[in-house]
N, C-alpha and C positions, 0 to 999 in steps of 0.2 A: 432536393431538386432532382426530376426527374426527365426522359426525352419528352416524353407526352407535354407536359406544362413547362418548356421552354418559351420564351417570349421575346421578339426584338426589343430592343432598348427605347422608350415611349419617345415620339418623336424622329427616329431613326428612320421608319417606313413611309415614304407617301405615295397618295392615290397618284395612279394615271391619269393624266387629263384626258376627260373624253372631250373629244372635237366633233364637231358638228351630229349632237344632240337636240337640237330644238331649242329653241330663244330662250327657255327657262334654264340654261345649261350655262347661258352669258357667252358660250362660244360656237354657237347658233350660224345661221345666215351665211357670214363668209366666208368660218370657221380659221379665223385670224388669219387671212391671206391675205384683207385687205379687195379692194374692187377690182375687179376686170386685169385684164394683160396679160401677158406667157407665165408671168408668176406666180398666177393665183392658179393657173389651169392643172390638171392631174395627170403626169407625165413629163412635166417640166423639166428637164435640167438642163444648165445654162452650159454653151461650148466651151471649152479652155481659151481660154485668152479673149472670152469677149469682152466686147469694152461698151454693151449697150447701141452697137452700130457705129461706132468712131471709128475708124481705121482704124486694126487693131497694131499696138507697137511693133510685133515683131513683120507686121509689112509696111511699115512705115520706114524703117531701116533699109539703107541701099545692100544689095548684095555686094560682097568684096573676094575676089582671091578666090582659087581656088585649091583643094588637096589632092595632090597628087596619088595615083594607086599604085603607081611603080617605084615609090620612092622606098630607098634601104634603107634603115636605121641602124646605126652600130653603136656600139658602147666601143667611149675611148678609153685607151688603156696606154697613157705616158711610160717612159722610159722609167722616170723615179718610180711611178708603181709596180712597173716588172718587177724594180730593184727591191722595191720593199716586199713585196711575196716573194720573191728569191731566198730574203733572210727570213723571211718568218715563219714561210712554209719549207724551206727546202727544194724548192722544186727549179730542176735544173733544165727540165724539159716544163714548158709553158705549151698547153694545149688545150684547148677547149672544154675538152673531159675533163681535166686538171681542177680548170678556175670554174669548171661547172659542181666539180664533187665537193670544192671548198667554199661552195653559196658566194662565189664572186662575181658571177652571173645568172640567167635565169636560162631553163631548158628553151632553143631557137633564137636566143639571143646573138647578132652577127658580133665579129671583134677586130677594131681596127687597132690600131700601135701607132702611137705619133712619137714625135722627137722630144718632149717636152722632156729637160731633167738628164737625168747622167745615169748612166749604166757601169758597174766596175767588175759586173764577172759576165762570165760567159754563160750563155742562156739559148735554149733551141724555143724556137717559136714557131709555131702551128695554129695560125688566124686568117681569118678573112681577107683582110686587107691592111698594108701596113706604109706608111709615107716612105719616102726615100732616105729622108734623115736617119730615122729610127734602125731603118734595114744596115745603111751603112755605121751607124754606131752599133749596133750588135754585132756587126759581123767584123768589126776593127778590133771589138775583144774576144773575137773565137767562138761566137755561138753561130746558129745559124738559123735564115727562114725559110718556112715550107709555109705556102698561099693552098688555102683551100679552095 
């Protein structure tokens, strides 16, 4: 066996259909498009979500609500989680930088601090924004907050 007399595998290769060849071709005339309409025409294609001229669903659906562009999103961050990176990381100062270098957030992510859960050491906090529970149980055990 050589490159020269290589051969596809018999049956593996088929012809192209030629389309519109002439009636002796069997795909002649219409050239299987079928009679008349935007379908059979050359340049066709159909718009996203048409539905054949029905009202299409998605303006069939009422508009609802709308989204706000000034709204802030923050990641919460409970008292028990401080507690649990406290023991796991060591980190005695809780700062953005901090929980951003240990993939606890993502780079421009805001960080709020709620009361959820118990704190038992003292902890410096450097976030966005933080409930009043939260402030006053850290600061009952000696740490302290700085708001960015």
């Amino acid at each position: 066996m050589e490159l020269h007399n290589l051969t596809p595998e018999k049956g593996s290769v088929k012809n192209k259909k030629r389309i519109a060849r002439g009636q002796g071709s069997g795909r002649g005339g219409t050239s299987t498009r079928g009679h008349k309409g935007a379908k059979s025409r050359s340049g066709y294609s159909r718009k996203r979500a048409f539905e054949g001229g029905q009202m299409p669903l998605q303006m069939r659906l009422p508009k609802r609500g709308f989204k706000n562009p000034n709204r802030v999103n923050f990641i919460a961050l409970n008292l028990d989680r401080l507690q649990e990176i406290n023991e796991k990381y060591g980190l005695k100062d809780v700062s953005i930088d901090a929980l951003y270098e240990k993939r606890l957030i993502k780079k421009g992510d805001k960080v709020k601090v709620l009361g959820n859960g118990e704190i038992t050491t003292a902890v410096n906090v450097t976030v966005h924004a933080i409930s009043e529970s939260a402030k006053s149980a850290i600061e009952s055990k000696g740490g302290s907050v700085t708001l960015l």
